[in-house]
BALOKOL-684639 format. One record per atom (N, C-alpha, C): residue in three letters; x negated, y, z negated. Coordinates in pm, whole numbers, plus 50000, padded with zeros to 5 digits. Layout:
# BALOKOL-684639
ALAXYZ
...
This chain:
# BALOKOL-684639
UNK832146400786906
UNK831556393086796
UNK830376400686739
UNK830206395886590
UNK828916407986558
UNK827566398686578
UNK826936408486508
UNK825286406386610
UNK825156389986487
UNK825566388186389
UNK825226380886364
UNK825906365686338
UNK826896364786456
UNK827776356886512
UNK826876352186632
UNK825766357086681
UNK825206354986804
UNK823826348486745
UNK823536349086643
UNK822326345386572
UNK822476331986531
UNK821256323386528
UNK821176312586500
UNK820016309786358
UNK820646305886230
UNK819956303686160
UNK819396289586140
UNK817876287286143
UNK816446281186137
UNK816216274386007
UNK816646263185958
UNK815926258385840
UNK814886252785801
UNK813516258185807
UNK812476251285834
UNK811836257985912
UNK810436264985933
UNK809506271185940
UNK808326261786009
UNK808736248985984
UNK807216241686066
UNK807226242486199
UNK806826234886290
UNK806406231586372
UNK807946235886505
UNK808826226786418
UNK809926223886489
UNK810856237186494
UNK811206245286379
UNK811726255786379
UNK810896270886437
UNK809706265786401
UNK809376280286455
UNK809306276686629
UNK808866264886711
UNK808906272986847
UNK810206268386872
UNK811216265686797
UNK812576263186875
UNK813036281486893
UNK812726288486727
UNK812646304786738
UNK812296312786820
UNK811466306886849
UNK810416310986967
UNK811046313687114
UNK811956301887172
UNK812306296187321
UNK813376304087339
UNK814796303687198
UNK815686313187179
UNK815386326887167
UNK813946330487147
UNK813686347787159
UNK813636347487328
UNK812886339887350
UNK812206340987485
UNK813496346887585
UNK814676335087553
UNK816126332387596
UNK816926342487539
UNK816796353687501
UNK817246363787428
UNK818496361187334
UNK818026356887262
UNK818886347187143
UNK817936351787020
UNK818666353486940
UNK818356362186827
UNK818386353186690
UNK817086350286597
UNK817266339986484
UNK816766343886334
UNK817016337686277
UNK816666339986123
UNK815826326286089
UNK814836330086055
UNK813876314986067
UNK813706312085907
UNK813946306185855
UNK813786304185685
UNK813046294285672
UNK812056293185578
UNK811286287485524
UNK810936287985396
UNK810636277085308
UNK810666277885163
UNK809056285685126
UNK808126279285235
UNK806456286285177
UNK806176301085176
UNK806996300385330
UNK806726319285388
UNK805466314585449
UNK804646302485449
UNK804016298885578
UNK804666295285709
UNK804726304685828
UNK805516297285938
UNK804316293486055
UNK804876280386126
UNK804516275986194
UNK803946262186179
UNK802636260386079
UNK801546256386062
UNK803006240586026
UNK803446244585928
UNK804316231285852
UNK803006220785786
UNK803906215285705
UNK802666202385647
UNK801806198485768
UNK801936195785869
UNK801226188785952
UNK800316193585987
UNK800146203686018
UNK798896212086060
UNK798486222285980
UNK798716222585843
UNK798256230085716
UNK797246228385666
UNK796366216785727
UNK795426204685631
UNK793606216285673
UNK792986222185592
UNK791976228385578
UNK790496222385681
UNK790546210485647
UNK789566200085680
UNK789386195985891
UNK788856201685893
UNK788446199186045
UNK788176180886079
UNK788256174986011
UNK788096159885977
UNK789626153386024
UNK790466162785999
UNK792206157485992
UNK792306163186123
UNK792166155786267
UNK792616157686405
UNK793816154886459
UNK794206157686559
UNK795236156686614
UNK794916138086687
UNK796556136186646
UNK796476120186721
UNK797006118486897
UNK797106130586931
UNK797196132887058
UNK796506141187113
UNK796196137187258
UNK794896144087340
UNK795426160287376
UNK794536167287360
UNK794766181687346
UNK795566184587473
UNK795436180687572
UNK796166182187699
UNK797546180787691
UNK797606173487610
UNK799886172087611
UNK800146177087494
UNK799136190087407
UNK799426190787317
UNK800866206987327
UNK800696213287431
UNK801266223687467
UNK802536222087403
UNK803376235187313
UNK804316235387226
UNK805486236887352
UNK805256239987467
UNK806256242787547
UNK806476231487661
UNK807766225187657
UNK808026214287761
UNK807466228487877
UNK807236215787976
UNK806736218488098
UNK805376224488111
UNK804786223588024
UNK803036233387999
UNK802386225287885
UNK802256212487946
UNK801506206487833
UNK799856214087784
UNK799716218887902
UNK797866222187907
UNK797636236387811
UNK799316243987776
UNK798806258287726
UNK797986255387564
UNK797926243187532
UNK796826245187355
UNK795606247687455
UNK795246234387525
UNK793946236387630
UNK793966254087625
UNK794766254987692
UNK794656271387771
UNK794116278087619
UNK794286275887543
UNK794646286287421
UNK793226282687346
UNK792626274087346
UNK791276267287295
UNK790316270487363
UNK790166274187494
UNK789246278887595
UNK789176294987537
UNK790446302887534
UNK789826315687487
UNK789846318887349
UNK789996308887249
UNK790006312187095
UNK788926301787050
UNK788866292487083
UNK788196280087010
UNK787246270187114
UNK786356276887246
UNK786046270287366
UNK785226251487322
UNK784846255787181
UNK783946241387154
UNK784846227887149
UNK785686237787102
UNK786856223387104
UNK788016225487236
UNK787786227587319
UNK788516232787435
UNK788296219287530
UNK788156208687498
UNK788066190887552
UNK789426188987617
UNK790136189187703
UNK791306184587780
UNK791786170987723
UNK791196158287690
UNK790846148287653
UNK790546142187503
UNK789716155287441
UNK789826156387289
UNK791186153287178
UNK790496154687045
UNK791246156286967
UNK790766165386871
UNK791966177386880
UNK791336186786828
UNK791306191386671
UNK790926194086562
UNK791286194786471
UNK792366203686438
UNK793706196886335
UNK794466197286341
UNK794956210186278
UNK794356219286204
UNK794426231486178
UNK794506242086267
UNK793586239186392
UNK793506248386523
UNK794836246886560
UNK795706236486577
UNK796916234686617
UNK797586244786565
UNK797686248586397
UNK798116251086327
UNK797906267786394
UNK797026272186400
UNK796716282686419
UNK797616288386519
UNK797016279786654
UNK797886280086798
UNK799316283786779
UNK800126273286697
UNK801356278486683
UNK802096293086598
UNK801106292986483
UNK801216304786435
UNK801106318686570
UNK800026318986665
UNK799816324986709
UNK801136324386849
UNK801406317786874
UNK801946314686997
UNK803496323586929
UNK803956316786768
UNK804746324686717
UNK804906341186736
UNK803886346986676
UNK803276356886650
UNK803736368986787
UNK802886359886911
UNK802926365387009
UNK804626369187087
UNK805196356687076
UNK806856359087066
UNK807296369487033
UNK807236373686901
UNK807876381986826
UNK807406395486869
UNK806146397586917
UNK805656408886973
UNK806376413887085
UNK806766401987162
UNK807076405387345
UNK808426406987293
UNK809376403387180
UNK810906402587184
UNK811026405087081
UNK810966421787032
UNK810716428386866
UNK812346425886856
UNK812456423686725
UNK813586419686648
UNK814466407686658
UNK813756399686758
UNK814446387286807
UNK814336371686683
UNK813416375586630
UNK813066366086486
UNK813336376086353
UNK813746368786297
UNK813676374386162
UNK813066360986077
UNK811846361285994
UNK810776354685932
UNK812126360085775
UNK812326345285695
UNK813206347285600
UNK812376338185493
UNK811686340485365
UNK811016333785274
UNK811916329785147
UNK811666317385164
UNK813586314985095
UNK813726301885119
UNK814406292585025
UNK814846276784984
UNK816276275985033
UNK816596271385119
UNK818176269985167
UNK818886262385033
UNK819676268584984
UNK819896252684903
UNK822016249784917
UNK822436259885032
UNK823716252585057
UNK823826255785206
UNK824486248785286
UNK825096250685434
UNK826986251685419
UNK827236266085426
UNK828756270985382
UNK829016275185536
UNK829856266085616
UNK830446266885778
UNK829016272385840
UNK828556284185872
UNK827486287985953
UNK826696297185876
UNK826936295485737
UNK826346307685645
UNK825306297185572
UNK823856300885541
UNK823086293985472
UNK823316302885348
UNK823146295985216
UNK823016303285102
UNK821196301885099
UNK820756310385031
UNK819426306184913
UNK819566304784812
UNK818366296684745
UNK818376297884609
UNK818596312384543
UNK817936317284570
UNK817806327784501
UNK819606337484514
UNK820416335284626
UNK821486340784574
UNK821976347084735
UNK821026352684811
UNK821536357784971
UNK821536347485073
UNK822776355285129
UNK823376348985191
UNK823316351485390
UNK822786339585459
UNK822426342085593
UNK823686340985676
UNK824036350185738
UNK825336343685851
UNK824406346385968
UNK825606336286029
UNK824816332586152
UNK826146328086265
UNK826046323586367
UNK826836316886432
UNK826496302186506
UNK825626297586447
UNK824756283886414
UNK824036280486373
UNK823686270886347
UNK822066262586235
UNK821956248786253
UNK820666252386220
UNK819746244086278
UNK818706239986151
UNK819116224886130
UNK818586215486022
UNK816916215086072
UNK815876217986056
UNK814576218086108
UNK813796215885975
UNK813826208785867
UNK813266210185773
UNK812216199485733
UNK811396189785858
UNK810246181985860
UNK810516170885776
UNK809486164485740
UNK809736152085674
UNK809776152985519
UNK810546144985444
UNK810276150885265
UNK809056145785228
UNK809076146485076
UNK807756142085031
UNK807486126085001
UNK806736121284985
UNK807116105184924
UNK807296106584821
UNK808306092084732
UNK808296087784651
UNK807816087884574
UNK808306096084426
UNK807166094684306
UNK807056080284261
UNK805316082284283
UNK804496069184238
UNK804136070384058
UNK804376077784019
UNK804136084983867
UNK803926096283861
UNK804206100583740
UNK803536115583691
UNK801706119483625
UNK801356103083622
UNK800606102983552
UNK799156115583632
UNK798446115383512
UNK797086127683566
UNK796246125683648
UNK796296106183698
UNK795656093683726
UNK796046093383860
UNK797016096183865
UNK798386093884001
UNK798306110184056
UNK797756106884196
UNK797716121584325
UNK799416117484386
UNK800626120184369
UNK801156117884392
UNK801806126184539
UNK801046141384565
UNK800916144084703
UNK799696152384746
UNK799106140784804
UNK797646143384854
UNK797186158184904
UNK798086160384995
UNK798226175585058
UNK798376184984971
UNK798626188484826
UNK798286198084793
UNK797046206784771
UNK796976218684754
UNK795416224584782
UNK795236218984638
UNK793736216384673
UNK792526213984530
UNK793036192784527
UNK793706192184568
UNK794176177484475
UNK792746165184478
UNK792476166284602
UNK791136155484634
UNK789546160884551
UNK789906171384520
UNK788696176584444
UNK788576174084299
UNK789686167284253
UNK789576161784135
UNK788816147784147
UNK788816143884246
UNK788346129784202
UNK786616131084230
UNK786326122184141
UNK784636123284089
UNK783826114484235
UNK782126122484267
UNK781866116484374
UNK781936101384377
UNK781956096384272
UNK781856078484303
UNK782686068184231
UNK784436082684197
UNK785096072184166
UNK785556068884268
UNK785986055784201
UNK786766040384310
UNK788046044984293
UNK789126048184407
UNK790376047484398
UNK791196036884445
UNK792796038784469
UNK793426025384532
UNK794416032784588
UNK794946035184736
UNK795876041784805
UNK796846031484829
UNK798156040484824
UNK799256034084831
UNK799836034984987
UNK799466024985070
UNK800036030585185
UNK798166031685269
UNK798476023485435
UNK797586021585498
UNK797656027385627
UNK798816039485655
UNK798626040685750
UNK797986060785812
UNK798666068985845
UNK797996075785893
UNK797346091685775
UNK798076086385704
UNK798046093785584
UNK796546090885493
UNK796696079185497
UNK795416067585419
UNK794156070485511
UNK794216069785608
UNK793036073285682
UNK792526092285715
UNK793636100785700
UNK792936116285667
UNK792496114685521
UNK792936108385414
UNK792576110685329
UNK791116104385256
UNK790626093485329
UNK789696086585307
UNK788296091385367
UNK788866100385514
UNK787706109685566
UNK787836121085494
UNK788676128385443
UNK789006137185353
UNK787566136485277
UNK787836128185172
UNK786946126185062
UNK785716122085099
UNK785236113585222
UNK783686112485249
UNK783716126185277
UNK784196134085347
UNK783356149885376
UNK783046155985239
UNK783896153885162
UNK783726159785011
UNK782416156884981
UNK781466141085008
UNK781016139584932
UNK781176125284847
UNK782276122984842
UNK782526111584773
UNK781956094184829
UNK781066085184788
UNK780556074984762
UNK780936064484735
UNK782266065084634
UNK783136056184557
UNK783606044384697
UNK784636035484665
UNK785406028384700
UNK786826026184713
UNK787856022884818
UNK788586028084776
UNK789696012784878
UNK790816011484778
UNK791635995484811
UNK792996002484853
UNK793106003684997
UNK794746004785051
UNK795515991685052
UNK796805996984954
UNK797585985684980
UNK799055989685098
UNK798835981885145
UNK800565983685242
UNK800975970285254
UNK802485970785259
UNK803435955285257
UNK802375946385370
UNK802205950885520
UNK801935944685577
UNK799945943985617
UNK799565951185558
UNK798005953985536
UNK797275959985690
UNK798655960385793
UNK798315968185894
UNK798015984185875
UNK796795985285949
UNK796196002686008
UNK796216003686127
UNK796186021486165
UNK797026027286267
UNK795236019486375
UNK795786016186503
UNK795026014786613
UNK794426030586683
UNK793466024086750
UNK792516037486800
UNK793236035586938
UNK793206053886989
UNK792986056287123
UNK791866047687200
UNK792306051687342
UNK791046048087446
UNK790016054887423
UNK788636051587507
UNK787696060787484
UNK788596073287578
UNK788896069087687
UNK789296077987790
UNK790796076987789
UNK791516086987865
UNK792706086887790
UNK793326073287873
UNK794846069287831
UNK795316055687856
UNK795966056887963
UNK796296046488087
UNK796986047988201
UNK798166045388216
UNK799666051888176
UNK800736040788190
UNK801076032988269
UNK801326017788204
UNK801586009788287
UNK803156013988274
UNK803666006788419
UNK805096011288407
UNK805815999488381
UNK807026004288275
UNK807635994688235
UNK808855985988299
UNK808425972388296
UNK809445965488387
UNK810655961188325
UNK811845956988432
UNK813865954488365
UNK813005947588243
UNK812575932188245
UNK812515927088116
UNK812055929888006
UNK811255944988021
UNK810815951187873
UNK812165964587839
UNK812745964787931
UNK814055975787892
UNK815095964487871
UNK815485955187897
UNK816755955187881
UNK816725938787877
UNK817745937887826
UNK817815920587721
UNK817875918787608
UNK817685906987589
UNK817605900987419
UNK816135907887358
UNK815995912887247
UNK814895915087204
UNK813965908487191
UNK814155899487151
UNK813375884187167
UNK812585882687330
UNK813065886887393
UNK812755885387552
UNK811745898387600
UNK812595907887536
UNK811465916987570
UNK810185917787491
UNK810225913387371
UNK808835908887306
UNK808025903987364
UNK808895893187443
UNK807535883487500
UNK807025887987639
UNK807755899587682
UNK807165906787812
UNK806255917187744
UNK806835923987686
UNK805215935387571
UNK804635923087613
UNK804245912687526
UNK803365906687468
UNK802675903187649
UNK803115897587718
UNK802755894987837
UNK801585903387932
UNK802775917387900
UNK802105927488015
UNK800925928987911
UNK800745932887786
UNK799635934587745
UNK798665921587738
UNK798655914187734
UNK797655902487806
UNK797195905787984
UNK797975906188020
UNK797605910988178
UNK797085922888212
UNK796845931288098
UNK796685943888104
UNK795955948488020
UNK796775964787947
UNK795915970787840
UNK797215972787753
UNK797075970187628
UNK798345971187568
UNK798855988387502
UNK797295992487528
UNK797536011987525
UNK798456011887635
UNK798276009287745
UNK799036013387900
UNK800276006487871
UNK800755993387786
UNK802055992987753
UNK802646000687709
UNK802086007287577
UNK802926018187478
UNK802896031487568
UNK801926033187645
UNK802296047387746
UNK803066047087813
UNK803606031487848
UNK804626032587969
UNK806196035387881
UNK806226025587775
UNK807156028487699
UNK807426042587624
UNK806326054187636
UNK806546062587576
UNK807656073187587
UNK807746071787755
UNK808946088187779
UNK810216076787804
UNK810126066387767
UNK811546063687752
UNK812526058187598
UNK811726057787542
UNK811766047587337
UNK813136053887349
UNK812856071087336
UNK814476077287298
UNK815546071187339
UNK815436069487520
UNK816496064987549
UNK816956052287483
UNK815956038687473
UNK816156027787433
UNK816946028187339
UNK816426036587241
UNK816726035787084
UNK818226040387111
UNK818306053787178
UNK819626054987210
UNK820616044687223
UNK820726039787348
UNK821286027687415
UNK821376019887320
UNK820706010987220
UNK820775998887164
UNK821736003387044
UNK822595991487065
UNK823465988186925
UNK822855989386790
UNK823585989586696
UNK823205988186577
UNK822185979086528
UNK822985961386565
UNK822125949786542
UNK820925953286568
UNK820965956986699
UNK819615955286797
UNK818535964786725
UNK818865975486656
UNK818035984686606
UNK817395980886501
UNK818675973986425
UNK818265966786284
UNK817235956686314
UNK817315948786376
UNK816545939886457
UNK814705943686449
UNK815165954486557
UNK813875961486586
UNK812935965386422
UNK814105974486340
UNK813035972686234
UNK812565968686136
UNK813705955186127
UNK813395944886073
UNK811605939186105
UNK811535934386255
UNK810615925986205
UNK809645935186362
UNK809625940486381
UNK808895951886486
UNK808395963086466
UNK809075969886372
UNK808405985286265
UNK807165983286257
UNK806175976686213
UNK805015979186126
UNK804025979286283
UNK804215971286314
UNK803235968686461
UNK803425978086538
UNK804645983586559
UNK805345992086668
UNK803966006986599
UNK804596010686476
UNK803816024686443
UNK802326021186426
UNK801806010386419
UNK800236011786449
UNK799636012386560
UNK800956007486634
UNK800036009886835
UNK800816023586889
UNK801706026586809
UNK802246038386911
UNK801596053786806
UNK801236053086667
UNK800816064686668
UNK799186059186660
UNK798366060586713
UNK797306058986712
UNK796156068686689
UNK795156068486636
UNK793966076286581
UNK792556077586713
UNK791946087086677
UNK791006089586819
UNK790376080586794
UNK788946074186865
UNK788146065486876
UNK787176066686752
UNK786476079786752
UNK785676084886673
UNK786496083186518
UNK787266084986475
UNK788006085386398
UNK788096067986309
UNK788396060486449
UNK788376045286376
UNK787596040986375
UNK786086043186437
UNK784656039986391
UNK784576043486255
UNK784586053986232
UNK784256062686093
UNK784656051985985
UNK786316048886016
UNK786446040285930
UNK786526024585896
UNK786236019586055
UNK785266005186020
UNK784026009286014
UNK783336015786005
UNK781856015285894
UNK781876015785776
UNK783386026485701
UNK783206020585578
UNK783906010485546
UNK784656000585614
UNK784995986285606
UNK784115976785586
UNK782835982585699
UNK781455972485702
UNK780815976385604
UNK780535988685543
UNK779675988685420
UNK780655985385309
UNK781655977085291
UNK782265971885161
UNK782875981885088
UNK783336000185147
UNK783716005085078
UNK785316011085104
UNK785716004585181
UNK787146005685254
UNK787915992785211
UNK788895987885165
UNK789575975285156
UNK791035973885160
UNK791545967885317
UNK793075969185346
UNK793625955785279
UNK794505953285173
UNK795235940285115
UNK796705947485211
UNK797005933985214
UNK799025934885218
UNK799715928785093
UNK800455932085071
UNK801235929284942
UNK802095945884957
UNK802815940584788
UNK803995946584721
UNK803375952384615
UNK803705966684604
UNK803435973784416
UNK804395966584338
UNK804115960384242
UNK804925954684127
UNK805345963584025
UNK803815974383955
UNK803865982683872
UNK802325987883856
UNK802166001583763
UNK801186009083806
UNK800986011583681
UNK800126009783625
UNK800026015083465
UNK798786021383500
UNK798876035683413
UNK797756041083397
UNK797526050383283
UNK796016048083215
UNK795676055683122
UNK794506064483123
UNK794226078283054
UNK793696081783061
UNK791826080383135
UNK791766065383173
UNK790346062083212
UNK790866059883376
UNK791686054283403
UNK791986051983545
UNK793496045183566
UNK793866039183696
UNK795196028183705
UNK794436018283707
UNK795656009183759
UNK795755997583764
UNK796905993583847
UNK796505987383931
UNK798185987684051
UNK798725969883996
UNK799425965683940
UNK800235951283987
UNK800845947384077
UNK800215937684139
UNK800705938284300
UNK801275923684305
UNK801825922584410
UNK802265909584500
UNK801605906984657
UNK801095895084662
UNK800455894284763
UNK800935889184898
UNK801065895285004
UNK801955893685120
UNK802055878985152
UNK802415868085135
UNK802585855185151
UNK802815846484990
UNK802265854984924
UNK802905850584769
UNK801145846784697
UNK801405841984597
UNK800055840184496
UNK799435850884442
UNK799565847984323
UNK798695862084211
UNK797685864184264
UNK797185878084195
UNK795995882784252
UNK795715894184133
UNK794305896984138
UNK794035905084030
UNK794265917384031
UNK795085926883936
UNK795175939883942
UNK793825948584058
UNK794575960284123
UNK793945964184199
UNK793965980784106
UNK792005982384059
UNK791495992083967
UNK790756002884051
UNK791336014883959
UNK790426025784024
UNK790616037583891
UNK789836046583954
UNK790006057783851
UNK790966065883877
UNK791576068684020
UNK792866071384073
UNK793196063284171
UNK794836070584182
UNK795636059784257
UNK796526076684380
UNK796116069284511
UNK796536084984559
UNK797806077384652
UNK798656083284644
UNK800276081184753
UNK800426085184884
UNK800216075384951
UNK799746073485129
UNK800796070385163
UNK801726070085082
UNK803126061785136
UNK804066066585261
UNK803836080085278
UNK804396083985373
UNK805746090085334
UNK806816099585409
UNK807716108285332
UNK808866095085313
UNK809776103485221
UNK810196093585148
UNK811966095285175
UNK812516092085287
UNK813756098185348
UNK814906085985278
UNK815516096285194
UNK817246093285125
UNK818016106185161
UNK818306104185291
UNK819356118185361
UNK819936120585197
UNK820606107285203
UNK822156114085067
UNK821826116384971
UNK820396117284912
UNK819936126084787
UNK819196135984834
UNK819316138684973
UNK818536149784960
UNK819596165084912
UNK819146177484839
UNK820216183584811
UNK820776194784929
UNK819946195385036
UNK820836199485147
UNK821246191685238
UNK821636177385284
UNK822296170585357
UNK823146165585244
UNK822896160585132
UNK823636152385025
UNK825216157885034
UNK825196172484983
UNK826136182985001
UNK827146179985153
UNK826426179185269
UNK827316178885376
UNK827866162285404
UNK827486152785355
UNK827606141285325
UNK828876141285274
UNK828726143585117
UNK830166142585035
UNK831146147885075
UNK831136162485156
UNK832066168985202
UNK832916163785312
UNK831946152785392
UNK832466152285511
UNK832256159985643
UNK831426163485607
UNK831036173285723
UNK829156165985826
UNK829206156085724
UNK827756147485803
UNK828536136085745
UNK828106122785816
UNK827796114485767
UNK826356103485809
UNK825986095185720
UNK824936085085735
UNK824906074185877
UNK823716080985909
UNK824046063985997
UNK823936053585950
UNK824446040186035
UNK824336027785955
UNK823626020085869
UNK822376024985926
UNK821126017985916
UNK820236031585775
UNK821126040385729
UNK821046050885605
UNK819686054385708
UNK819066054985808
UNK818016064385832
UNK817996080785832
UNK819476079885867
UNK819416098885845
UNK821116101785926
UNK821116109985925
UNK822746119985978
UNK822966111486111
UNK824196110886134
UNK824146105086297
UNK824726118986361
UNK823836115686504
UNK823896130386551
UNK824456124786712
UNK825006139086799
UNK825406132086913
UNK824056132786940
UNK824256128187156
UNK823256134487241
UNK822276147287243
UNK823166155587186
UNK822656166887168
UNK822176169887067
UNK822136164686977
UNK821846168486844
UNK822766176686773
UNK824166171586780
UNK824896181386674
UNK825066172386574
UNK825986173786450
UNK826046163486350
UNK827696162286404
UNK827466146586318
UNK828676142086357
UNK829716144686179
UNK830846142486202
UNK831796146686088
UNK831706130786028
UNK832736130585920
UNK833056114385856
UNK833906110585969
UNK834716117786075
UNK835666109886177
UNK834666107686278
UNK833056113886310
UNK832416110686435
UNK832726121086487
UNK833216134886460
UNK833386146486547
UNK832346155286590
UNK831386160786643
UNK829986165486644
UNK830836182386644
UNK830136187286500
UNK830056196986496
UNK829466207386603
UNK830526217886674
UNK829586224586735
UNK828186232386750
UNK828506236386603
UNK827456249886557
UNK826696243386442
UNK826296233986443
UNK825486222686332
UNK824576215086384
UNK823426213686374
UNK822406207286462
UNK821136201786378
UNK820596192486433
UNK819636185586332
UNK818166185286439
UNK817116189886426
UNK815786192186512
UNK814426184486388
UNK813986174586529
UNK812376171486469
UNK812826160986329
UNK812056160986278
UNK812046143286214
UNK812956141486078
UNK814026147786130
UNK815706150986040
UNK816326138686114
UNK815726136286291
UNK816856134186364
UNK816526124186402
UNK815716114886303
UNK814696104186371
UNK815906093386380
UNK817366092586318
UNK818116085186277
UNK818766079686428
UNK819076092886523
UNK819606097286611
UNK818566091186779
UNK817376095486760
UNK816536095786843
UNK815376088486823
UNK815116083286694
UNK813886079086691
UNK812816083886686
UNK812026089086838
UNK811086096086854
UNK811246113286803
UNK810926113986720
UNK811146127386688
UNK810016133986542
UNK808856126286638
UNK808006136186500
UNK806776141086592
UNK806286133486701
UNK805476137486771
UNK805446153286868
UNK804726164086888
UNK805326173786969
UNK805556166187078
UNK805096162387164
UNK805886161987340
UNK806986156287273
UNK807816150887184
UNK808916150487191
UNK809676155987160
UNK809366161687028
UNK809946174486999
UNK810226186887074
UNK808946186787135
UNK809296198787262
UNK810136198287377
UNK810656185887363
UNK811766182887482
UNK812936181687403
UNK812956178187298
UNK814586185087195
UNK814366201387181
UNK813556204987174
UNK813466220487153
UNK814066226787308
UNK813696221787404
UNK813776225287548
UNK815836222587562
UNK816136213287547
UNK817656208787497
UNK817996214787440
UNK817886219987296
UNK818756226987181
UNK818606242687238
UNK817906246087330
UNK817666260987301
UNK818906262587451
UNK818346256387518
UNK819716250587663
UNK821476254287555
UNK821476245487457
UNK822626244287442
UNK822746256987320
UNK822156261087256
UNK822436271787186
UNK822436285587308
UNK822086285387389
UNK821726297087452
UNK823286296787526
UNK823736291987550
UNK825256282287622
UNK826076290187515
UNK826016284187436
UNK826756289287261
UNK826666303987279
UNK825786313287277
UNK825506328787250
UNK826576332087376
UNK825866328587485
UNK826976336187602
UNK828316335487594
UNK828726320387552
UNK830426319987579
UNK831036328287456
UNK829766331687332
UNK830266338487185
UNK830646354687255
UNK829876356987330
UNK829726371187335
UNK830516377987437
UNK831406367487534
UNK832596373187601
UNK833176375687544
């Protein structure tokens, strides 16, 4: 077979694709890592400039490699010792760095084992990626790694930040205009410390359906409690009222830790209903206690709650008009009854990414063909155990694979690293499986 029958092509450059690149060099497995920026590693998530935007997990489990949670620690002691806290949260750029570097260092110990490809996938032809631009990658597998999309356009208007994360975007807004964010959860809160570091004075009105914000860590880190039969298994209804229980008897951080190294499986295991169920009327609560913000972090922002310049409503966007002086959001108010337009001089989109697998234009494509289809619940591709994709008959493609928060449809947990790093630890298992039996 030729050398590039043994190669595995990488869609996606963040977080998820580059150390999956990484594990397969290590594993002498040979990849083509593509990315649309030609930034690798960093991905949206840890791109963010601002030492203000931390990591929501304690630096100690932050390690890119299952089984070595402590190597960021390790890696912060001799690059970055001030923030070298076991316990900390470190700013989220250093992360960024770490992985770049951890990349970096790969490619050094296993020359020619990556190939860094700057380039927009925009078809998947059997194991060949096309680019935009016209070349063509063969490979003898791939690997969907392409992070979360963008949100929902909220407008085009000049008024409307419609993605916060671009460079310069928060520097448009004036020190003491009043804005109104769309969306209250972890997005809404980098961006609100964002702008006090700037400088900014103003005021600013998050709306989300349910007017819930993300919960703080412990001061110290949390203890898992371990989870008992009646919080795994039963009527949902039943296990609610054991959460609800053990966290009365307890600490309800040490609930969600106990539940943490197992969600996948759950989510796995449970039927359709049961899922629907779950995020029907469990979603909003579930992601404010399970991704949670450091301590320091949610002080910051109940003080500006207490000084009157923070304001969480729940409700519905109705419509957004805006003119050259500022918006104006029309809202609906979570239990019903008018309420007065919610005014600012901008309106910034906290909403979070905005996932329609079947418009997106590289799954859309494998959709129609038959070669993916939707899960039930339209969250994303249904994938096996392993993460391959499944066909329109349910057949899991061998050499087709979906990594990191593509596969949230499948797994659920799949945006945080320790979990990711344990699909990365899996996929590189089963691609590395793939190379040997290719190369008899």
């Amino acid at each position: 077979m030729s050398d590039d029958g043994r190669r595995v092509a990488i869609v996606g450059g963040g977080f998820s694709g580059a150390m999956l690149a990484a594990r397969l060099a290590e594993r002498g497995v040979a990849s083509s890592l593509i990315d649309r920026t030609g930034t690798f590693g960093p991905g949206l998530a840890y791109a963010t400039p601002f030492d203000g935007n931390v990591l929501n997990v304690r630096a100690d489990r932050m390690g890119a490699v299952d089984g070595r949670p402590d190597e960021f620690v390790r890696w912060l002691e001799a690059h970055h010792p001030d923030h070298a806290d076991p316990g900390g949260f470190a700013p989220r750029r250093l992360y960024g760095l770490y992985v770049q570097d951890r990349l970096a260092a790969t490619e050094a110990a296993h020359p020619g084992r990556i190939e860094r490809v700057t380039g927009e996938a925009a078809a998947i032809d059997g194991t060949r990626v096309r680019l935009a631009e016209g070349r063509t990658i063969e490979a003898g597998a791939v690997v969907l790694a392409t992070g979360n999309p963008p949100p929902r356009a909220t407008g085009t208007h000049a008024r409307v930040i419609g993605n916060p994360w671009e460079p310069g975007a928060l520097e448009r807004i004036g020190a003491q205009d009043d804005v109104v964010l769309i969306g209250a959860g972890l997005t809404m809160v980098d961006m609100v410390l964002w702008l006090s570091a700037l400088g900014w004075t103003g005021r600013a009105t998050a709306l989300s359906r349910h007017g819930l914000s993300p919960r703080a860590h412990g001061v110290t880190p949390d203890a898992p409690l371990p989870p008992t039969g009646a919080l795994t298994s039963g009527a949902p209804s039943k296990r609610l009222a054991e959460a609800r229980r053990l966290a009365r008897d307890g600490d309800w951080r040490g609930v969600m830790e106990g539940l943490r190294p197992i969600t996948g499986d759950l989510w796995v295991q449970a039927d359709t209903a049961t899922r629907a169920r779950w995020l029907r009327h469990l979603r909003p609560w579930w992601d404010v206690h399970r991704h949670r913000i450091a301590a320091p972090v949610a002080a910051a922002l109940a003080a500006l709650e207490a000084d009157g310049r923070l304001r969480i409503v729940a409700g519905r966007v109705r419509r957004v008009e805006a003119t050259p002086e500022g918006v104006t959001v029309d809202w609906s108010a979570r239990g019903g009854g008018d309420r007065p337009g919610l005014g600012g001089r901008w309106l910034i989109d906290c909403s979070g990414p905005a996932h329609d697998t079947a418009a997106d234009p590289l799954f859309g494509p494998l959709i129609a063909a038959g070669r993916a289809r939707l899960d039930p619940l339209k969250l994303g591709l249904e994938l096996d155990t392993d993460g391959r994709v499944l066909d329109a008959e349910g057949r899991p493609d061998p050499r087709l694979f979906v990594l990191g928060p593509p596969a949230r449809a499948a797994f659920w947990e799949t945006i945080a690293v320790p979990d990711i790093r344990k699909r990365i630890e899996g996929l590189a298992d089963r691609l590395s499986g793939l190379q040997i039996s290719a190369s008899r």
